[in-house]
C-alpha positions as CSV (number, residue, x, y, z in Angstrom):
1,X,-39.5,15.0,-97.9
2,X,-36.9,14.1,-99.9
3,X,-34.5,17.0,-101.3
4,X,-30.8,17.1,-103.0
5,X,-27.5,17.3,-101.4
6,X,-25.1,17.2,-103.6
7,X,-24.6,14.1,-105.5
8,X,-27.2,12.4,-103.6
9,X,-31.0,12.6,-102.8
10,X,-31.6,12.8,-98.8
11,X,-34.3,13.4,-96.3
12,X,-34.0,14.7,-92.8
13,X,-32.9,11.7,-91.0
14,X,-30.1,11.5,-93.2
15,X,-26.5,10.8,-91.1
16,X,-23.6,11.1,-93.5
17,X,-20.2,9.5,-91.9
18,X,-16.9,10.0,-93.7
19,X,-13.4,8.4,-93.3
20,X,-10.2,9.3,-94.9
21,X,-7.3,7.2,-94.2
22,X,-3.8,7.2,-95.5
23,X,-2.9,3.6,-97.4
24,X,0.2,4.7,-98.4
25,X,2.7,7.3,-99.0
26,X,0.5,9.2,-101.6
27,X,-2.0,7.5,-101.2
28,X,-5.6,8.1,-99.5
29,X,-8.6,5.9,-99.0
30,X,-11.8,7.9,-98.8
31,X,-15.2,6.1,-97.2
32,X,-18.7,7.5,-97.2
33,X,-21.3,5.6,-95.4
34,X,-25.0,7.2,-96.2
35,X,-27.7,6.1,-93.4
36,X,-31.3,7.7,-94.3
37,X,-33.7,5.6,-93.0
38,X,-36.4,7.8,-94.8
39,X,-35.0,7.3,-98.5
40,X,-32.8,4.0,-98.4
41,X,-33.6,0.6,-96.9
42,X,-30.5,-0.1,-95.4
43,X,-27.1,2.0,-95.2
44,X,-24.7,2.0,-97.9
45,X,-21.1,2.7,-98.8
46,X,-18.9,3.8,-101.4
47,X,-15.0,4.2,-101.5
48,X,-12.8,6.0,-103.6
49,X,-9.4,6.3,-103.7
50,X,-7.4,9.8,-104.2
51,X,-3.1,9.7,-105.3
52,X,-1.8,12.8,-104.7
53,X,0.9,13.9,-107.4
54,X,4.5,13.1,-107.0
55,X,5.2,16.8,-106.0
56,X,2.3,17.2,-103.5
57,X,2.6,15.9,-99.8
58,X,-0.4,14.8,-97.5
59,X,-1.2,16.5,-94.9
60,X,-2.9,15.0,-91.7
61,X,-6.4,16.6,-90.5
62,X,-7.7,17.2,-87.5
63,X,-10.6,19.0,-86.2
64,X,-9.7,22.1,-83.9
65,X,-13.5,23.8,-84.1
66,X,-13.2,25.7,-80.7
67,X,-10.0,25.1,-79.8
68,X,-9.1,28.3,-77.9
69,X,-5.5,27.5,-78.1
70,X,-4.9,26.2,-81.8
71,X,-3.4,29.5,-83.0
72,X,-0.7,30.1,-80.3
73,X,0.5,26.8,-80.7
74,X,0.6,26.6,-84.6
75,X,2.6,30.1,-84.4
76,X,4.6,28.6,-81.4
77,X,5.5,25.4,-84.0
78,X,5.7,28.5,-87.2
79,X,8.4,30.4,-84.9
80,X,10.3,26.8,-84.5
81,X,10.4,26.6,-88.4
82,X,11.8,29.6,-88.9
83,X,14.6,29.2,-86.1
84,X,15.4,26.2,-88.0
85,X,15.4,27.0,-91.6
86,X,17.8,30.1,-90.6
87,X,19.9,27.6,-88.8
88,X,20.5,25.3,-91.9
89,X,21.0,28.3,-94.2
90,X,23.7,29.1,-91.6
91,X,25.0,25.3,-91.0
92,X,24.8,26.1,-87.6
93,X,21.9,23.4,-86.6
């Protein structure tokens, strides 16, 4: 049975994949491939492409679902930050 997702109508067979990938400085390319064999004879694709604003900066994502040890090393890297910004407001670095 068919039923709404969004901006597109899916059924359960429905495998959504996504891509983002960075085409320049601000610049990202975002890819969406839809495969529903149930709704759509053959898979399809659509692109879009997202600038970010002169101010804004892009950051890279990963996937850390389960990753036991994510937060000690983001506040590991934090700590580092800190040492350093207190360093430069110091000139000592």
């Amino acid at each position: 049975m068919a039923r709404p997702s969004g901006f597109l109508i899916t059924t359960s067979t429905a495998h959504l994949t996504e891509r983002f990938t960075r085409v320049g400085p601000k610049t990202l390319k975002y890819q969406v491939t839809v495969n529903d064999p149930g709704m759509y004879t053959k898979p399809w694709t659509a692109v879009s492409y997202w600038k970010a604003e002169a101010k804004d900066q892009i950051y890279e994502y990963a996937c850390h679902e389960g990753n036991e040890g994510m937060p000690g090393t983001l506040s590991g890297y934090r700590a580092l930050q800190k040492v350093d910004a207190e360093a430069a407001k110091k000139g000592s670095r």
